[in-house]
TIGU-99762 format. One record per residue: z, y, x of N, C-alpha, C in turn; residue number from 1; residue in one letter; chain. Coordinates in steps of 0.02 Angstrom, whole numbers, plus 32768, in hexadecimal, padded with zeros to 4 digits. Last residue first. Example, Ala and Ser with C-alpha at 12.3 -4.5 7.8 and 13.67 -1.06 7.14 Angstrom:
! residues 2
+------+------+------+-------+-------+-------+------+------+------+-----+---------+--------+
| n_pz | n_py | n_px | ca_pz | ca_py | ca_px | c_pz | c_py | c_px | num | residuo | cadena |
+------+------+------+-------+-------+-------+------+------+------+-----+---------+--------+
| 8162 | 7F90 | 8282 |  8165 |  7FCB |  82AC | 818A | 8002 | 8285 |   2 |       S |      A |
| 8186 | 7EE4 | 8294 |  8186 |  7F1F |  8267 | 8186 | 7F5B | 8294 |   1 |       A |      A |
+------+------+------+-------+-------+-------+------+------+------+-----+---------+--------+
! end
This chain:
! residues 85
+------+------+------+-------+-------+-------+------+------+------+-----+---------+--------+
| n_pz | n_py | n_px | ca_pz | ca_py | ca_px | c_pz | c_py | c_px | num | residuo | cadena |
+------+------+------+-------+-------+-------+------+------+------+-----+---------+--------+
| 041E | BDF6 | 8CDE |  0454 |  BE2E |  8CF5 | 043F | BE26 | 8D42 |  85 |       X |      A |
| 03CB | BD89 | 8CB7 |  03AF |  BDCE |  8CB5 | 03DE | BE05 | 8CDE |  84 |       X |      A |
| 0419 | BD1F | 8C72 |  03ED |  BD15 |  8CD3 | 03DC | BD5A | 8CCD |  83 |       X |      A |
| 0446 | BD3D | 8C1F |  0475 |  BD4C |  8C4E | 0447 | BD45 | 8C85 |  82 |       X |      A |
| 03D0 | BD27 | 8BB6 |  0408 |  BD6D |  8BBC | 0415 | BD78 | 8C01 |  81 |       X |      A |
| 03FC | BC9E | 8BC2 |  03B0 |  BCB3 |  8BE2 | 03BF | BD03 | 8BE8 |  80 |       X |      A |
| 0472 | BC6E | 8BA7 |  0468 |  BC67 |  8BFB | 0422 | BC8E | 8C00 |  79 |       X |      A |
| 0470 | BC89 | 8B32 |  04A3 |  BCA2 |  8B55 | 049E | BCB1 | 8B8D |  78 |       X |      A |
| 0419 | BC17 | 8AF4 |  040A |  BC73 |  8AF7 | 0438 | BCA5 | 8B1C |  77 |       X |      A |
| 0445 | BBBC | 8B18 |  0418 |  BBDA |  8B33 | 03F2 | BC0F | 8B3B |  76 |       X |      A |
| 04CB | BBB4 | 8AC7 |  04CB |  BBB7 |  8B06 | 0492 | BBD7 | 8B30 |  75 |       X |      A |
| 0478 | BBBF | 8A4C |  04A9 |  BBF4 |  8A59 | 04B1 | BC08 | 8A8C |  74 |       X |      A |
| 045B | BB3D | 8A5C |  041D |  BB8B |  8A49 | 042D | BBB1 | 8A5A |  73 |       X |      A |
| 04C1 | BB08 | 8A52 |  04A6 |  BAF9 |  8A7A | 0461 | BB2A | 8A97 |  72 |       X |      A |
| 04F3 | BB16 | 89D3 |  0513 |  BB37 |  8A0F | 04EE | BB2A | 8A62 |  71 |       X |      A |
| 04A1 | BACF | 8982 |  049B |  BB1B |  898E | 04B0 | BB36 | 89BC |  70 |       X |      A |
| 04B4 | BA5E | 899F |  0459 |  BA72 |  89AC | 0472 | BAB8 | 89B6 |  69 |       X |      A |
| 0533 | BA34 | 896E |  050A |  BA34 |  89C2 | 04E2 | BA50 | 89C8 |  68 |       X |      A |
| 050E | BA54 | 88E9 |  053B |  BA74 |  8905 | 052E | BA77 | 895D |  67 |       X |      A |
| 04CE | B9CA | 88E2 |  049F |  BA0B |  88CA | 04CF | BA4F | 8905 |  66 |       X |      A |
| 052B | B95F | 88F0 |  04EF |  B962 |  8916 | 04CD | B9B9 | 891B |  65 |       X |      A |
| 058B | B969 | 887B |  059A |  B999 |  88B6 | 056D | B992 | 88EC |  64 |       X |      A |
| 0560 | B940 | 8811 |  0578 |  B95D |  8800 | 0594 | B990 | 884B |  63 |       X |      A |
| 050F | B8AD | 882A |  04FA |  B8F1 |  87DF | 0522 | B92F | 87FC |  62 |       X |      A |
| 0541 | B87F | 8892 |  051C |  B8A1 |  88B1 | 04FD | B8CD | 887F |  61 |       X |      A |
| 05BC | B862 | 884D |  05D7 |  B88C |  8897 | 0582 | B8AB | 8889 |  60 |       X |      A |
| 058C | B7FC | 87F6 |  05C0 |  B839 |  87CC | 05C7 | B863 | 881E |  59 |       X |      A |
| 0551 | B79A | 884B |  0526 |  B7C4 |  881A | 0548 | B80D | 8805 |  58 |       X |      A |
| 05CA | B76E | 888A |  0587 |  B792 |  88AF | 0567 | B7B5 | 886D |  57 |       X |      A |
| 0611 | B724 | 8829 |  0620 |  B75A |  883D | 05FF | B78E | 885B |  56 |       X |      A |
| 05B0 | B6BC | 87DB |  05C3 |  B701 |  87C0 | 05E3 | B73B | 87D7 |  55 |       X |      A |
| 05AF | B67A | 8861 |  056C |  B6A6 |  8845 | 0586 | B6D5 | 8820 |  54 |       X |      A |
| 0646 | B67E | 88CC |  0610 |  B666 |  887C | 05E4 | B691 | 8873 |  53 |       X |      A |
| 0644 | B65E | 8969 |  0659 |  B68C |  8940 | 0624 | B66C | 88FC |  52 |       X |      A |
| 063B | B617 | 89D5 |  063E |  B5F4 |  899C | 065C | B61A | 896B |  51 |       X |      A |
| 0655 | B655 | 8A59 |  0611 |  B628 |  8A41 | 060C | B5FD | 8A0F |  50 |       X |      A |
| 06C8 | B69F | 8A64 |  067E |  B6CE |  8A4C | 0651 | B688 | 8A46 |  49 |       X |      A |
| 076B | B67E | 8A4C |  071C |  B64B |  8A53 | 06DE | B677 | 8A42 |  48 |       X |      A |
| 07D9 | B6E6 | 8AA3 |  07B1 |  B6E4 |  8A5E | 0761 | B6AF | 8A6E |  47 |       X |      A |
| 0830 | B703 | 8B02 |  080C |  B6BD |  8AF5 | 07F2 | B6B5 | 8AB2 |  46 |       X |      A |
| 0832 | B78C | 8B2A |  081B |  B76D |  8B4C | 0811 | B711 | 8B48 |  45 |       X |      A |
| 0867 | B7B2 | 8A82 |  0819 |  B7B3 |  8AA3 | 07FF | B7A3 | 8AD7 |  44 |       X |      A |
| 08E4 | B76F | 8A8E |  08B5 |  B73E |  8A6D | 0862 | B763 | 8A65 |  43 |       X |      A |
| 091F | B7AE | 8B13 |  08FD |  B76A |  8B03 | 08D9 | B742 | 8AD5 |  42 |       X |      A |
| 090E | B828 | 8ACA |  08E2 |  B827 |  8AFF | 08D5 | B7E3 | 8B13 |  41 |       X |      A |
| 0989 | B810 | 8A5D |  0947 |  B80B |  8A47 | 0911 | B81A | 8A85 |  40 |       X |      A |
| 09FB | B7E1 | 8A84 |  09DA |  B7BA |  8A74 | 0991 | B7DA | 8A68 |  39 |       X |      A |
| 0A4E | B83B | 8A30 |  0A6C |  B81D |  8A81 | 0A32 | B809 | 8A94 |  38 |       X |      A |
| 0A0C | B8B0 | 89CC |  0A1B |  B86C |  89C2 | 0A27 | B867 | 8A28 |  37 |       X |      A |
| 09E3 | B931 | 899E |  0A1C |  B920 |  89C5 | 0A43 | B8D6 | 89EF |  36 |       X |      A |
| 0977 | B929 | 897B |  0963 |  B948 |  89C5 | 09C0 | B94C | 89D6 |  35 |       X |      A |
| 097A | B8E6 | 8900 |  096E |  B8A8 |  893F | 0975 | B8E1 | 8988 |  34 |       X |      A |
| 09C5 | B95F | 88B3 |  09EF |  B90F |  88D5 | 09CA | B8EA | 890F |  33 |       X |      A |
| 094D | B9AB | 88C8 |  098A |  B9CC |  88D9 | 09A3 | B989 | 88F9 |  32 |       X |      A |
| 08E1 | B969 | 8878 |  08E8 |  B968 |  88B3 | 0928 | B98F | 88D4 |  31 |       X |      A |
| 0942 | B966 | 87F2 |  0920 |  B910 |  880B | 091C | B933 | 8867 |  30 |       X |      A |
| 0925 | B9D8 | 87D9 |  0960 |  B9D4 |  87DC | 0953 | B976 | 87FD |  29 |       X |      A |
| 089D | BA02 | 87E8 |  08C7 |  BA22 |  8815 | 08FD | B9F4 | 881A |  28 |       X |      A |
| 081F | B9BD | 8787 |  084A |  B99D |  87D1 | 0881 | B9D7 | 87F1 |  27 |       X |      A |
| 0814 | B9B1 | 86E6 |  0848 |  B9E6 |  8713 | 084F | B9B6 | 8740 |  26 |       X |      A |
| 079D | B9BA | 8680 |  07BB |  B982 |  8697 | 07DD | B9BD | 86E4 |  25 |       X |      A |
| 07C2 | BA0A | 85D3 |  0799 |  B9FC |  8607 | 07C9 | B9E6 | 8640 |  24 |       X |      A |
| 078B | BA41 | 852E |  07B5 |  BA0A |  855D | 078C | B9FD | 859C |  23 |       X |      A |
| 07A1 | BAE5 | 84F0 |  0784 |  BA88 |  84FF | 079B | BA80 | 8531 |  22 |       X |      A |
| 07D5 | BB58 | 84DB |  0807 |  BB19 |  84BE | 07DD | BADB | 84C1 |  21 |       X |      A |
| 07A5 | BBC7 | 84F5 |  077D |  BBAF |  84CA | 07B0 | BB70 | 849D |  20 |       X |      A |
| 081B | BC0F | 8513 |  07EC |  BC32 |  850D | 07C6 | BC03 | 84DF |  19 |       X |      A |
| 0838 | BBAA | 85AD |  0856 |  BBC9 |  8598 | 082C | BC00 | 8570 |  18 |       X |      A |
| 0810 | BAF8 | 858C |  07E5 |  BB37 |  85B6 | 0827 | BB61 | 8577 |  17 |       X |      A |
| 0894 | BA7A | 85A2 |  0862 |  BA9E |  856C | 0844 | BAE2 | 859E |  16 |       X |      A |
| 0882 | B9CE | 85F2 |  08A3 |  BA1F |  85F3 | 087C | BA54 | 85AC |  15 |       X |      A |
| 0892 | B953 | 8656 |  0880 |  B966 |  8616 | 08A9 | B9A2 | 8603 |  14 |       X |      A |
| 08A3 | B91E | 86F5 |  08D0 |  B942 |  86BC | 089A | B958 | 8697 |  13 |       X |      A |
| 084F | B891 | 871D |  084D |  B8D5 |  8735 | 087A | B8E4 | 86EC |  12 |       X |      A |
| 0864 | B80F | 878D |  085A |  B82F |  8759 | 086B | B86F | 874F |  11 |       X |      A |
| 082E | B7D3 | 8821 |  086E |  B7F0 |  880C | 0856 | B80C | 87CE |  10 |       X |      A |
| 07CD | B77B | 8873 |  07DD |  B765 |  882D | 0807 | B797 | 8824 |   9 |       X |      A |
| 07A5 | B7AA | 88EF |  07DF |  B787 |  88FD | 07ED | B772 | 88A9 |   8 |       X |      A |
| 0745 | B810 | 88C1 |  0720 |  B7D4 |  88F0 | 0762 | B79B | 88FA |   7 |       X |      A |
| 0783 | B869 | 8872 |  073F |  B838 |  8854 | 0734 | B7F8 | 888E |   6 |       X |      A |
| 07CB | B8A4 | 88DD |  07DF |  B884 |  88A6 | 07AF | B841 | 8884 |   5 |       X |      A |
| 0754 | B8E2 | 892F |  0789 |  B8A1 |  8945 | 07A4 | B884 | 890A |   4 |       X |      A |
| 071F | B93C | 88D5 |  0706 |  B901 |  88EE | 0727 | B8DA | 88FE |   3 |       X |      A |
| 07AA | B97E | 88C5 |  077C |  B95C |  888F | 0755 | B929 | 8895 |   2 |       X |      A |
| 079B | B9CA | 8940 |  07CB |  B996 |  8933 | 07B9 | B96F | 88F4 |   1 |       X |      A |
+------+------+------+-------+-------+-------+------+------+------+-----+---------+--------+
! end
């Protein structure tokens, strides 16, 4: 949900790490409201994907491109295991 946030502009709650006391950017409570919002499957079934901003692509693919790669390793190590049973 973070991603979505980032990709729809929603700002994220500013929070302290419990322990150290830095500051860090909180989507739960931002995604809690939009996954209640009346509204929000329409504004991802009409979200403009062909004019999203560079700065937003860049901040999705630093930060959750990598994350794909793994689960994706994950996946294939899952399925090569499993062809064996």
């Amino acid at each position: 949900m973070e991603a979505v946030c980032i990709m729809l502009s929603i700002k994220p709650e500013r929070k302290p790490e419990p322990g150290t006391g830095r500051m860090f950017d909180d989507f739960w409570g931002p995604s809690v409201k939009l996954l209640g919002d009346m509204k929000f499957l329409l504004q991802l079934k009409n979200y403009e994907k062909d004019n999203i901003p560079p700065a937003t692509i860049k901040r999705i693919r630093d930060k959750y491109v990598r994350l794909i790669c793994l689960v994706t390793d994950a996946e294939e190590i899952c399925t090569f295991h499993m062809s064996g049973v």
